[in-house]
C-alpha positions in Angstrom: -48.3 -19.2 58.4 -45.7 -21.8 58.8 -46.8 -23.2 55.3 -45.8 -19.8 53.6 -42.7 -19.3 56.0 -41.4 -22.6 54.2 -42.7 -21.6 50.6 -40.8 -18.5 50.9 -37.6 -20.3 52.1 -37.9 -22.5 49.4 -38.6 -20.3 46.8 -35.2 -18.8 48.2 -33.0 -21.4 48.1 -34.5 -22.2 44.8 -33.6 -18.9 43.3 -29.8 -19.1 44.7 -29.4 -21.8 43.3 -30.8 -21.3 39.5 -28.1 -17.6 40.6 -24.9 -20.3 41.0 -26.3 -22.5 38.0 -26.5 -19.2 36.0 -23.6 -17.7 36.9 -20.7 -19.3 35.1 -22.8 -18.9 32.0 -23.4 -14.9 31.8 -20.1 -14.2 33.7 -18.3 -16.4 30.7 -20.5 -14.4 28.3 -19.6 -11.6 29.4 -15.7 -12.1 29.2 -16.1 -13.4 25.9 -17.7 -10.2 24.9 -15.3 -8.0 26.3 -12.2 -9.9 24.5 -14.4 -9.8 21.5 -14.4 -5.9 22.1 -10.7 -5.6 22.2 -9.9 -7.5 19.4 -12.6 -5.2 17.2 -10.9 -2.0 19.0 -7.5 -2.7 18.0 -8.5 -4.1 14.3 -10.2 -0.4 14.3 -7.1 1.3 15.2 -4.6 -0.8 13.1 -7.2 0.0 10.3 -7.2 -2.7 8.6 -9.6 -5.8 8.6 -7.7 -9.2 9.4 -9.6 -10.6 6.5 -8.6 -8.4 4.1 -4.8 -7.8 5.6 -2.2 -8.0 2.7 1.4 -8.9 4.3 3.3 -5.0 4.2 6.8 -4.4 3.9 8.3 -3.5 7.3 11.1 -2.3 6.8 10.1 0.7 5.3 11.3 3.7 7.2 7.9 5.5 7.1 6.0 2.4 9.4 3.9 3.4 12.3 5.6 2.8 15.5 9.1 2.6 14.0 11.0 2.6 17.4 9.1 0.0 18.7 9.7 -2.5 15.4 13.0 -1.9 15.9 13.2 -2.7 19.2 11.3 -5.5 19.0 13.5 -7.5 16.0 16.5 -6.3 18.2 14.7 -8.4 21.1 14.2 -11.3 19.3 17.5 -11.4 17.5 19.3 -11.0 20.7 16.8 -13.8 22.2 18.4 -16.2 18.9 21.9 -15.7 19.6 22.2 -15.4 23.3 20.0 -19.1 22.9 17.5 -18.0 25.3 19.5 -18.1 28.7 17.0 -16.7 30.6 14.4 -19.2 29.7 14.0 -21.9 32.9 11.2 -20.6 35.2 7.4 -20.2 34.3 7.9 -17.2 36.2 9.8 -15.5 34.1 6.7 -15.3 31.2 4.8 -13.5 33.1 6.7 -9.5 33.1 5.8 -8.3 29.8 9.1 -8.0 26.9 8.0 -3.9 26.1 5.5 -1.5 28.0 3.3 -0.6 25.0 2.2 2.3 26.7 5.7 3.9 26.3 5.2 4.0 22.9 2.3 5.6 22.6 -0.2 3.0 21.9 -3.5 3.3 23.7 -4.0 0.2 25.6 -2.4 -3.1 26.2 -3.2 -5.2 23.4 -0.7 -5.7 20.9 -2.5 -8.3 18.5 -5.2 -10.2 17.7 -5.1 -14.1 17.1 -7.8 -15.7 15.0 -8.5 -19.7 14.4 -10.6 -20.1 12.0 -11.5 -23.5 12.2 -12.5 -23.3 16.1 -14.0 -19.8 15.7 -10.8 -18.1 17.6 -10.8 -14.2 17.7 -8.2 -13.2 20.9 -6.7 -9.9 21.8 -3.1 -10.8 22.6 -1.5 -9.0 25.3 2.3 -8.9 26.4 3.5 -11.1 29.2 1.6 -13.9 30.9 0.2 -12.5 33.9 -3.3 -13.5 35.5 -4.8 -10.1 34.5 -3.8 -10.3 30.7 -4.7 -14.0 30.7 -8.1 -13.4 32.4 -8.6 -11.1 29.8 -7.5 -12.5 26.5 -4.6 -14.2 25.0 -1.0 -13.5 26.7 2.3 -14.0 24.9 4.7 -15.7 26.9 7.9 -13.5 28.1 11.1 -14.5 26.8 10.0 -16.6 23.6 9.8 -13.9 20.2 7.7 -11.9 20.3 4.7 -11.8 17.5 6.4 -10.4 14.6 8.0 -13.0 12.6 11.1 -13.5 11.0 13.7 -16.5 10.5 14.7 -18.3 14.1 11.8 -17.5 15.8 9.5 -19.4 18.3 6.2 -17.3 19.7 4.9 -19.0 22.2 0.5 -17.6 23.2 -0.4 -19.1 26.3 -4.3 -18.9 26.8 -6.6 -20.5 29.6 -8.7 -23.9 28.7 -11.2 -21.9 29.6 -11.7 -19.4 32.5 -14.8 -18.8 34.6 -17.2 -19.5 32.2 -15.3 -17.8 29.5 -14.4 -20.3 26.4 -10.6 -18.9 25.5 -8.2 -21.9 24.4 -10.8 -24.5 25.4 -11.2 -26.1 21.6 -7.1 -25.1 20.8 -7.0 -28.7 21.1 -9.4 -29.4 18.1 -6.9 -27.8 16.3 -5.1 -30.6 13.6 -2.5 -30.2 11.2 -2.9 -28.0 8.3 -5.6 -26.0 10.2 -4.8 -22.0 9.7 -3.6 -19.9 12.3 -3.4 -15.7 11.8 -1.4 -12.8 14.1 -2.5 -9.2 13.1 0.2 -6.8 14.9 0.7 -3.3 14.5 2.4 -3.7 11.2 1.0 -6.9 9.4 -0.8 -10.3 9.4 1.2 -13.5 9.6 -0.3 -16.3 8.4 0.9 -19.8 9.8 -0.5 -23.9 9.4 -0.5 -26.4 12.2 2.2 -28.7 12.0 2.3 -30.5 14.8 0.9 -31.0 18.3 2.0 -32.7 21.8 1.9 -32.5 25.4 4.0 -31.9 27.8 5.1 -31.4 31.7 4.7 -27.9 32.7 8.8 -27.6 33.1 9.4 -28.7 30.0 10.6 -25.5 28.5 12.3 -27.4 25.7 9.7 -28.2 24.0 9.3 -24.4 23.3 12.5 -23.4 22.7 13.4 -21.5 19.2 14.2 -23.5 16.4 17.2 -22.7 14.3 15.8 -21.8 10.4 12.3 -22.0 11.7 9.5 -19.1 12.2 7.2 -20.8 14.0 3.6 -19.7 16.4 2.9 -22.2 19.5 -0.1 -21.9 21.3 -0.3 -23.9 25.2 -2.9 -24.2 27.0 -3.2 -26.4 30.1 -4.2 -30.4 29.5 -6.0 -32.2 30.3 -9.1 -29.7 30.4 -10.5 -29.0 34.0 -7.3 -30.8 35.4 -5.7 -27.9 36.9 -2.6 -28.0 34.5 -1.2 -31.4 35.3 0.4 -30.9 31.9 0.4 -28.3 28.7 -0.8 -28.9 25.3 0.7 -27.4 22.9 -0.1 -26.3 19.0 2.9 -25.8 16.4 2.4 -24.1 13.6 4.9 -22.8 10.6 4.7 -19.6 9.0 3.5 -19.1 5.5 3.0 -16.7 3.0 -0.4 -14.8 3.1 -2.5 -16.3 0.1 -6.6 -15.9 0.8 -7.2 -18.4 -1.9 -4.3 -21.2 -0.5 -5.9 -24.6 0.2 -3.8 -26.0 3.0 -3.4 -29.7 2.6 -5.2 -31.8 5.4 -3.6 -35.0 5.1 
């Protein structure tokens, strides 16, 4: 009797622990999956594969969401020339530039990132809060926003990885030349790495906009599993939309 009482306890013990082993593993499948699912949903209701995207004009008059895309260059011109003032606290990334829902959009997501070269696909949500970064890809309050355009500076912030889940965990193995893709509501914009660094956390410098420049920076914190002792960051440079392009690696 005592012989099975301790077979039992061990068979336990054995099964919590294979539970905890296990765990980190289908929890992070499981977030991956539902990012995946957002990206697919709002490549279904942009109607347009990323793949086959061909850069639109948006200006036109007769674009989807025309309020909103003029709001949103009005945001990121004023961001330019007031020389973003606002811009000293990492807590000031985290309240989201536009509600999309006043707009009439159905959910949160605003655009989906893609890396090729690491296997990337990221819904991209508005504002840097733990819920949006939990959940995908968060663009970082009070940089431009994801639209392009001269004197611009994006800035998507994304988890090295996030209970089990692998988000910007291989951003790093990103290298110059590697390609980069936004889809928004209106277009795709294509951009190349250009350069890479780290950084401290308060260094909010180092992310500033650039006069002349459109450029896409993705940080994530460095190194990995360090708690964010410091921020690695990806540059890239926009370019036009060309399928066939080979970017030069050197």
């Amino acid at each position: 009797m005592f012989r099975k009482v301790i077979f039992v306890l061990m068979m336990c013990v054995f099964q919590l622990g294979l539970c905890l082993l296990l765990f980190p593993v289908l929890n992070g499948f499981l977030l991956d999956r539902q990012a995946g699912q957002a990206a697919q949903s709002f490549l279904t209701q942009v109607d347009t594969p990323i793949e086959e995207t061909q850069s639109t004009d948006p200006t036109e008059e007769t674009i989807p969401y025309q309020q909103l895309w003029d709001e949103m260059c009005a945001y990121n011109e004023t961001l330019y020339a007031e020389k973003q003032v606002s811009f000293d606290s990492p807590d000031d990334y985290e309240q989201p530039s536009f509600n999309l829902l006043d707009y009439g959009l159905e959910d949160e997501v605003f655009a989906v990132l893609t890396a090729p070269k690491i296997n990337l696909e990221m819904p991209v949500y508005l504002g840097a809060t733990d819920t949006h970064l939990a959940h995908g890809a968060s663009h970082m309050s009070l940089t431009s926003l994801p639209i392009g355009g001269e004197n611009t500076n994006c800035v998507i912030a994304g988890h090295r990885g996030w209970n089990g889940a692998a988000h910007f965990r291989y951003v790093p193995d990103l290298t110059k030349g590697d390609i980069v893709t936004i889809r928004n509501l209106w277009e795709t914009l294509t951009y190349v790495v250009v350069e890479t660094k780290i950084i401290a956390p308060n260094d909010v410098d180092a992310i500033h906009i650039q006069e002349g420049r459109e450029l896409l920076t993705l940080l994530t914190c460095h190194p990995y599993a360090s708690g964010g002792r410091q921020r690695y960051l990806v540059i890239c440079e926009r370019i036009p939309y060309e399928p066939d392009t080979e970017i030069d690696h050197q």
